[in-house]
C-alpha positions in Angstrom: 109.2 42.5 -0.6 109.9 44.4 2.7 109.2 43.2 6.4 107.5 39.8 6.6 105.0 41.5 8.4 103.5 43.0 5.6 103.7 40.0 3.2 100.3 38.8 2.7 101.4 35.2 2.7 102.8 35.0 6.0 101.2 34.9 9.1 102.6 35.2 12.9 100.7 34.1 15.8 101.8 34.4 19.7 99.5 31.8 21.7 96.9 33.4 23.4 98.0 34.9 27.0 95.7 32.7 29.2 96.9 29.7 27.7 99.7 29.1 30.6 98.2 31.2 33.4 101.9 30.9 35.6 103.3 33.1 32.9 102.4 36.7 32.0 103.3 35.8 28.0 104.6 33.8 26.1 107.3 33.4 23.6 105.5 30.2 21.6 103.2 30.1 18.8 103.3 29.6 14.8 104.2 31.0 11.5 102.5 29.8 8.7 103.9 31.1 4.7 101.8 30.1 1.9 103.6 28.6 -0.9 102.9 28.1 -5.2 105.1 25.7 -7.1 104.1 24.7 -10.5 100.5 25.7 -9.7 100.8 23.5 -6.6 99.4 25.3 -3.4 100.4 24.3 -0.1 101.4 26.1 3.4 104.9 25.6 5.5 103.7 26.1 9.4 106.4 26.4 12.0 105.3 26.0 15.5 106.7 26.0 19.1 104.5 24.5 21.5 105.1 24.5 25.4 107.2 22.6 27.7 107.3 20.2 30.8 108.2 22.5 33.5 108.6 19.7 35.9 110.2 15.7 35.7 108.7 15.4 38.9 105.3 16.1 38.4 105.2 14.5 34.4 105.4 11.3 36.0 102.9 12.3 38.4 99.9 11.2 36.3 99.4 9.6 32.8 99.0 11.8 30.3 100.6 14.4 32.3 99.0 17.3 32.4 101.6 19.4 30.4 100.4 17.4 28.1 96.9 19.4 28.3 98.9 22.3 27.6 100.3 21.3 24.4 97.3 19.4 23.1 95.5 22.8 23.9 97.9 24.5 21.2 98.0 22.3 18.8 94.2 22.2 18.3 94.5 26.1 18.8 96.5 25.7 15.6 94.7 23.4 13.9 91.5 25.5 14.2 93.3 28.9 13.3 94.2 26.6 9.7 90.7 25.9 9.1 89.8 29.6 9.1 92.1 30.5 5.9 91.4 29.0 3.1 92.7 24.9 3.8 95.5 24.3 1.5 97.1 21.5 2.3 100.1 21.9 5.1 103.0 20.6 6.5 103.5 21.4 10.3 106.9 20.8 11.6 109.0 22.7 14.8 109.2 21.5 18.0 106.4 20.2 19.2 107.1 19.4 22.9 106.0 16.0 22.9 107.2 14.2 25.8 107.1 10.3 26.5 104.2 8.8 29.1 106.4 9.4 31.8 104.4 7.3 34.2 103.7 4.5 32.2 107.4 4.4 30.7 108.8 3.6 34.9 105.7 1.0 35.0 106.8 -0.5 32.2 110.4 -0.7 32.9 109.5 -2.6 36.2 111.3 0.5 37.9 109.8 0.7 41.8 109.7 3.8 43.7 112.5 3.5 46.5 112.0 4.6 49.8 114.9 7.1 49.2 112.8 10.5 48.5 113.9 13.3 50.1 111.8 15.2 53.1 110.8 18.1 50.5 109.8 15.7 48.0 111.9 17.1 45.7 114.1 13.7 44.6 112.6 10.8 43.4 114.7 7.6 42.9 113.6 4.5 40.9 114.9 0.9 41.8 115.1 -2.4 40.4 116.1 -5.4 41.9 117.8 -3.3 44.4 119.2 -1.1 42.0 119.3 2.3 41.1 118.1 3.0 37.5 116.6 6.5 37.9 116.8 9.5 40.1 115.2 12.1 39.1 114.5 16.2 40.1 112.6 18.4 39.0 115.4 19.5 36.3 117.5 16.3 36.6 116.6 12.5 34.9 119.9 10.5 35.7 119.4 6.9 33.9 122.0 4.2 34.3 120.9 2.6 31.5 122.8 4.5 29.0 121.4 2.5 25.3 118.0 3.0 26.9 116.8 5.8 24.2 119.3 4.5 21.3 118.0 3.0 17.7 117.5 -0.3 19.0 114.8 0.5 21.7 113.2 3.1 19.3 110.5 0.8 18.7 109.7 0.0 22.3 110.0 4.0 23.5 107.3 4.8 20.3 105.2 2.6 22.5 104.9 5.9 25.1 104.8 8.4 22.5 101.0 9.0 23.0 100.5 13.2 22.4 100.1 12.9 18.6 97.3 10.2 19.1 94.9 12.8 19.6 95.4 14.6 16.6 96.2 11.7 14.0 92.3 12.0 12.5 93.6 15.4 10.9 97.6 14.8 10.9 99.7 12.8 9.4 103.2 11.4 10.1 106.3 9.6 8.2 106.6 6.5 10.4 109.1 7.5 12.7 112.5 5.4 12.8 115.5 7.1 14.2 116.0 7.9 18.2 114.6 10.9 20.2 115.9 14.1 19.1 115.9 15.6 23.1 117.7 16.6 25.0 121.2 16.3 23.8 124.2 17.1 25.5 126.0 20.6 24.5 129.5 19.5 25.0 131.0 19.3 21.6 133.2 16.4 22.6 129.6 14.0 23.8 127.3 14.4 20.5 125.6 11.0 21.0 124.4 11.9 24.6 121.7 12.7 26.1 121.4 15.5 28.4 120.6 14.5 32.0 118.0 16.9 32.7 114.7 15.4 30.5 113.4 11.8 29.5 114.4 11.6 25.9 111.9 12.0 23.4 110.9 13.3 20.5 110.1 16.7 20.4 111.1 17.8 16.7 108.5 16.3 14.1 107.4 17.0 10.9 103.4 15.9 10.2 101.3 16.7 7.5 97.6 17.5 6.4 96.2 14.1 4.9 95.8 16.4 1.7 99.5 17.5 1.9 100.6 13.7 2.7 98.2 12.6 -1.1 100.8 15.3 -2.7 104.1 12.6 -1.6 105.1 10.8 -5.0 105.6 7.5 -4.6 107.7 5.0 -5.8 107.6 1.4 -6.8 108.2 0.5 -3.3 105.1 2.5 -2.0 107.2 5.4 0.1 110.5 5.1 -1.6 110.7 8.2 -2.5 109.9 9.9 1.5 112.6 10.1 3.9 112.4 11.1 7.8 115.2 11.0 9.5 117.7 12.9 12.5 120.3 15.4 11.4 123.6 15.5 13.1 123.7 12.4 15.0 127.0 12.2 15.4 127.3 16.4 15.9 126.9 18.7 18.8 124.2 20.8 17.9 122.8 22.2 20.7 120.1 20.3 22.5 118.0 19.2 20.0 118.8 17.3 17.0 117.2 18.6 13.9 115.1 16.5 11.9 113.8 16.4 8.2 111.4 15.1 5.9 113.0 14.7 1.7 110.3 13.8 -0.6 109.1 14.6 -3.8 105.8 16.5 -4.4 102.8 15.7 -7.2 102.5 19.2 -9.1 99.7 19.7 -11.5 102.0 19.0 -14.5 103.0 15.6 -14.0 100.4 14.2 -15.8 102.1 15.9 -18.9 104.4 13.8 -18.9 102.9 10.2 -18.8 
């Protein structure tokens, strides 16, 4: 067909430039292809949404206020859907959604120690006299090293508050494997985490409540619907990819009942 910039059923958006006034541009925004199978219409949006420039000053307030940013761009998105005709859509990338910072170190009992550098530029987090966080503004050293592994996954969803917003138009696979950020690039350390950001899931895949009525189900409710982590035990790159394997409702299955 040519360039994808001539395709009629792909679009490319950059978000607008005063979105993040610190930056002249920016490199983030969407893609969203328009799809027929078996009569069945839906759209594929990929999106990139912005990023905590700053451990120190996430845990500053709860939500943080990166957190504005993002929310910002999703609804941004949401609203340039509704302007198209609304098929219904699955949104998936990386979203940028961070933990509650703040309310994750109240939880966890951690106290701020009295170790903080002059320039306010190292924060270290005790507990009963111990060390269990320092962090920069680049840097989140945790001693607690099965912190963010499967068996705390239902604890950590506890903090994962930036999709709460958005969950009277989105929907989401109930989420059951560990963060997907940020992941060590040493090929010879898949399985750990990067000391430079709280852990968290950044990679999702949600859906339009129309698109999530397409999901076939089996006799077991969601049988059928996977969501899951790719390359767990694989170096690949900082974030781990993630997917969601299901079967769709076409128009003809009815034929065949």
């Amino acid at each position: 067909m040519g360039s994808l910039e001539d395709c009629p059923t792909v679009h490319k958006e950059r978000f607008p430039q005063d979105f993040w006034l610190e930056f002249p541009w920016t490199r983030k925004g969407f893609m969203k292809t328009r799809w027929l199978v078996n009569e069945r219409l839906f759209d594929l949006v990929n999106l990139h949404l912005f990023h905590d420039a700053s451990n120190l000053v996430s845990s500053d307030c709860s939500p943080s206020v990166y957190s504005a940013n993002r929310r910002r761009g999703l609804y941004h998105v949401l609203t340039r859907l509704k302007d198209d005709f609304n098929a219904p859509y699955f949104l998936f990338g990386d979203f940028n959604f961070r933990l509650d910072l703040k309310s994750l170190i109240q939880a966890q009992g951690w106290c701020l120690s009295d170790t903080r550098n002059t320039s306010g530029q190292t924060a270290v987090f005790e507990q009963d006299g111990e060390v269990q966080l320092t962090m920069k503004c680049k840097r989140f050293e945790h001693q607690n090293a099965m912190l963010f592994q499967d068996e705390n996954v239902h604890m950590l969803l506890r903090f994962d508050h930036e999709p709460i917003p958005f969950l009277s138009e989105l929907s989401e696979v109930q989420i059951s494997f560990p963060p997907t950020y940020p992941f060590s690039e040493n090929v010879t350390k898949p399985l750990e985490f990067m000391g430079t950001r709280c852990p968290a899931w950044c990679d999702r895949v949600f859906m339009s409540h129309t698109a999530r009525a397409l999901l076939q189900k089996g006799r077991h409710e969601e049988a059928c619907v996977r969501y899951g982590r790719i390359g767990g035990d694989v170096c690949m790159g900082d974030h781990k990819p993630v997917f969601l394997y299901f079967k769709m409702e076409t128009k003809f299955d009815h034929l065949e009942n």
